[in-house]
N, C-alpha and C positions, 0 to 999 in steps of 0.2 A: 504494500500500500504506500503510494507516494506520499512525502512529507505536506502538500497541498490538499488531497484527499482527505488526510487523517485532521486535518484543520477544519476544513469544512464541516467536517461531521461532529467535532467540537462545537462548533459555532451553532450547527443546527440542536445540538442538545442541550446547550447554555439559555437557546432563546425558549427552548421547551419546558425549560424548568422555571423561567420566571413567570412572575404572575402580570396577567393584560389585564391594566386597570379598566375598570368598568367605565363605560359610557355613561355620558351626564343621561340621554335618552334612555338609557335599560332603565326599569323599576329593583328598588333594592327590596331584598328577600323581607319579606312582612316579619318582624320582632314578633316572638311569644308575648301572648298577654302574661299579665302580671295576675300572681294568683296570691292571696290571702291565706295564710295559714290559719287555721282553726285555734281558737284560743287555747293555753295551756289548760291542764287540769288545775288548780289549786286546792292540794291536801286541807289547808285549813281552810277556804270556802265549804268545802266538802265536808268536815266535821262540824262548821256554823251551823248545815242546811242540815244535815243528822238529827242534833240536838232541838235544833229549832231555836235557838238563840243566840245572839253575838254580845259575845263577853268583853267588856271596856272598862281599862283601868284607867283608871281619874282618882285625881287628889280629894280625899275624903270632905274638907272643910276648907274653899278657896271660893268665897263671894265673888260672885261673877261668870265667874269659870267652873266650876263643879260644888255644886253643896247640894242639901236636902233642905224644902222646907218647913213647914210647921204641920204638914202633912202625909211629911215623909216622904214627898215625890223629889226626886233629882232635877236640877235645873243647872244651868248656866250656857257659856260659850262653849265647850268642850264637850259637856253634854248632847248640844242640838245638834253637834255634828257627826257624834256615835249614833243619834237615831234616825242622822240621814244617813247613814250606812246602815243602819240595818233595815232600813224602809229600801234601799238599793238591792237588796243582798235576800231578805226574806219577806219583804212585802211591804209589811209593816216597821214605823216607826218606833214601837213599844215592844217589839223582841230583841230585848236587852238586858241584858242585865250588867248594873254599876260594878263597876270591885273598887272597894276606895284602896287605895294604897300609897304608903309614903315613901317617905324618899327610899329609905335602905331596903327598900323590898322591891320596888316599882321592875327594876331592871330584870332582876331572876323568877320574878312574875313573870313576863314576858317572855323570859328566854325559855323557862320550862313548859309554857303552853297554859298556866294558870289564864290570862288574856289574850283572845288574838290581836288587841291592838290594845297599847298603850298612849290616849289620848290624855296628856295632862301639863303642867309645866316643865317639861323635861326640854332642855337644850338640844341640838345638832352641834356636837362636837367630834372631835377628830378622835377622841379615842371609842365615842361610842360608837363611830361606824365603823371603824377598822378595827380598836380591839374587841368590843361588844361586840360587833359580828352583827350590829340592828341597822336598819334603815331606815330613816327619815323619808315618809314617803311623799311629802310635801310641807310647805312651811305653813303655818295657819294663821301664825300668828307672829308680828317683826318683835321682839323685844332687846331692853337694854336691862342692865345693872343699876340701880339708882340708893338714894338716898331717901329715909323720912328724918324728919326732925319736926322739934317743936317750933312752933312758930315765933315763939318769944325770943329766940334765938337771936334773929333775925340775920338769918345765915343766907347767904344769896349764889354760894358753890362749893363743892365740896373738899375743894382745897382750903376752906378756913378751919378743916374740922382736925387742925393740929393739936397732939394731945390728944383729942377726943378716945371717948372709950365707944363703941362699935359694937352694937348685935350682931349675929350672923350664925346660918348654920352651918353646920360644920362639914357635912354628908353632901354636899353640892358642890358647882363650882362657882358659889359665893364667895369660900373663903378664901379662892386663889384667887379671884377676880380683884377681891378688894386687896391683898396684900400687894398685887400685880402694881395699881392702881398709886399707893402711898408710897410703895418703894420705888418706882421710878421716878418718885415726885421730890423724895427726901422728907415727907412727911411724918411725923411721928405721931403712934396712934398704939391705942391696946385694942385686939380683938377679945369681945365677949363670946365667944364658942358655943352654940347649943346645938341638942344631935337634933330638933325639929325646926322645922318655921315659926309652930305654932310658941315652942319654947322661947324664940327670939323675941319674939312678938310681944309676950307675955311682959318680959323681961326690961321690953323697953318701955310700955304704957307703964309698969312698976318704978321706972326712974332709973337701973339699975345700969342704963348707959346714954350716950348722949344724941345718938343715933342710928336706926336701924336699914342695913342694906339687905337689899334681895331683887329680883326681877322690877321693874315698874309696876307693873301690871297688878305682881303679889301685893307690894306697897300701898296702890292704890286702893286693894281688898282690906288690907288691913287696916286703911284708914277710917274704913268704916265702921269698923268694931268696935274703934277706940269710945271712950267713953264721951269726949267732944270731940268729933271727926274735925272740927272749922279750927284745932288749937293745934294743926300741922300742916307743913307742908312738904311736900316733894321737891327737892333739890332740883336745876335743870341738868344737871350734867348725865348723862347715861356712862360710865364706865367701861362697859361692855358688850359686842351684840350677842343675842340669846336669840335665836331660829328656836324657835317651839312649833310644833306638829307631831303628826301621829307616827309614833314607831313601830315597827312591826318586826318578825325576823329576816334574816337574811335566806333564808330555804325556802322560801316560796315569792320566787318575782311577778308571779302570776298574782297573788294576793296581795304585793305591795302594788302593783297596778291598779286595782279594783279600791284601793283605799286611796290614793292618789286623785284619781280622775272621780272622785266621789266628792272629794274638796273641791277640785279645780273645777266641776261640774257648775258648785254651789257660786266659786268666782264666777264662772260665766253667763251665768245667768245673771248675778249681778250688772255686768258687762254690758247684756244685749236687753236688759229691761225685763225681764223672765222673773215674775215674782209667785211667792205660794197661793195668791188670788189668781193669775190669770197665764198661769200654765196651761189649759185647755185652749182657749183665743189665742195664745203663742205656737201652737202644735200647728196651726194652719195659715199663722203669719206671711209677713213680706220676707221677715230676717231669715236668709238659707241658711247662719249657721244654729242661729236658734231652732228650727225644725232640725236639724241635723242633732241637735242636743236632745231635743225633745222626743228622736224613736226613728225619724227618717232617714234610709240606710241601714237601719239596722244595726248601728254599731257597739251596741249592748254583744251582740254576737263575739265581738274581740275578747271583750274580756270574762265568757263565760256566763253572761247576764241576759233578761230578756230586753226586750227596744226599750220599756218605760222605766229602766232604771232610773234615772238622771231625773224625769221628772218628779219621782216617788222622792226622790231624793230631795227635790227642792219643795214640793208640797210638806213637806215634814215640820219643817221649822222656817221653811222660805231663802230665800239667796243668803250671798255670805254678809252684804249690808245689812241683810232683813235682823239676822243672828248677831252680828255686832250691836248694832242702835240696843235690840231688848236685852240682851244678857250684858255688855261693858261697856257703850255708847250713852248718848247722851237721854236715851230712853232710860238709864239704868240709874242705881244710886252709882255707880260709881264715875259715869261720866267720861271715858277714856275721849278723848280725841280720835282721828282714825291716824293720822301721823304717817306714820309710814304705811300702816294695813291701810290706807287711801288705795282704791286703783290704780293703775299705770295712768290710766288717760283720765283722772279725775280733776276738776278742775285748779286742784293744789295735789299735785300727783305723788301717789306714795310705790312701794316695793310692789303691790301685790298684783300679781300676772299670771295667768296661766296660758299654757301652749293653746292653739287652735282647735276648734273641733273638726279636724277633717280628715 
């Protein structure tokens, strides 16, 4: 075979092996549809719908946010939002049951299965997601670290509270928050130590320190108790941010979804106008994500749910404003501002947003 030969036949199998790009004119090969995976199973959905009730730890005696009252019926913010979850989850509103629990038990409640969701003032901190092994399945609530005092005081931040002696319990992260806090400042201060809230609490209406730290929010509960609420006030400084929401374990993502978007539901509705009076007139609206929220699509199907989750969910206790204003807003004795828990697009916009419904 001549040297010219054996080149040609090179040539022709070089142009054989490359690829003839396609013509703007050809049609390109039609893409597979996109298909949906069917929601997970969730073991602990699955034992909620056994039993027929969903178990919710909340802080025993936290005005606003979780107490009983002279009837023995549970209320608050933390409250309305465990019986939209189980108005989502098993129909109704009132298949639930409270577990109060404090601090030093609140975590291994949860971890062992005693609760499937631990709704209470518990922080989103770094060790409780990574060493706990819990999940923060959404935030519900913005808080910081603050200060009460007397009002006679006439303390106006809480860098004047040199010296001072300091409530605090001891079982949280109150008492790192505050030592964080004076020791970067050079401040000198004694911590009063108690293993409860309610202990610190006590402690400070008795005289027995100059000042009591803990969440805002708790502050603001406890204002109420005091024997004249009008003879404190709350410091501006927040020390700390404290992300409060519902925790759950880490072994079932399926069930930290369904508590999640059970919140954010309640945000959205806030969002698009979707109140617990006119959830019905809303199912057949103008707003598409609001019908989208409300059953159409079907997207209850992702997480294991039927269409009218999300509604049942917001008929329970009403959107996540409806829940603010009555249980810690200005409906309430305790008056909170919405501050940061504002919407994103409110007209003095705060942190609170959830993802889209789509």
């Amino acid at each position: 075979m001549s040297v010219r030969f054996g080149l040609v036949i090179l040539a022709v199998l070089a142009l054989a092996g490359c690829e003839r790009p396609a013509s703007k004119s050809e049609p390109k090969p039609a893409e597979a549809p996109l298909t949906v995976k069917p929601a997970a199973l969730s073991n602990t959905l699955k034992a909620i719908k056994a039993r027929g009730e969903l178990r919710c730890g909340v802080n025993p005696a936290l005005p606003g946010f979780a107490f009983q009252d002279n009837g023995g019926r549970w209320r608050g913010f933390n409250v309305d939002f465990c019986r939209a979850l189980a108005a989502a989850v098993l129909g109704k509103p009132d298949k639930v049951t409270f577990v109060p629990l404090g601090n030093e038990e609140r975590i291994a409640a949860l971890r062992s299965g005693k609760v499937d969701v631990l709704w209470r003032n518990t922080s989103w901190t770094f060790s409780r997601d990574a060493g706990d092994q819990l999940d923060m399945a959404a935030i519900s609530y913005f808080d910081g670290q603050g200060f009460l005092v007397r009002r006679s005081l006439n303390l106006t931040s809480a860098v004047e509270l040199n010296t001072a002696k300091i409530c605090v319990q001891g079982n949280a992260t109150s008492a790192q928050n505050l030592e964080d806090f004076f020791r970067s400042r050079g401040i000198a201060y004694t911590a009063m130590v108690f293993d409860s809230e309610e202990q610190a609490r006590a402690a400070y209406q008795a005289d027995k320190c100059d000042a009591f730290t803990a969440d805002i929010s708790a502050l603001a509960a406890t204002r109420t108790l005091m024997d004249d609420p009008g003879a404190h006030v709350i410091l501006p400084d927040a020390i700390s941010k404290e992300p409060l929401g519902p925790l759950v374990r880490q072994d079932d993502p399926a069930w930290t979804d369904i508590v999640r978007w059970t919140l954010y539901a309640l945000v959205l509705a806030e969002e698009h106008g979707v109140t617990k009076a006119n959830v019905e007139d809303m199912k057949a609206g103008a707003d598409p994500e609001a019908r989208r929220l409300l059953g159409e699509g079907a997207y209850g199907a992702k997480l294991g749910l039927d269409a009218d989750w999300a509604a049942r969910a917001i008929m329970a206790g009403g959107n996540y404003g409806e829940i603010f204003d009555r249980d810690v807003g200005q409906g309430s004795a305790l008056k909170l501002d919405r501050g940061l828990n504002a919407l994103w697009n409110a007209q003095k916009p705060g942190l609170l947003y959830a993802p889209p419904m789509r």
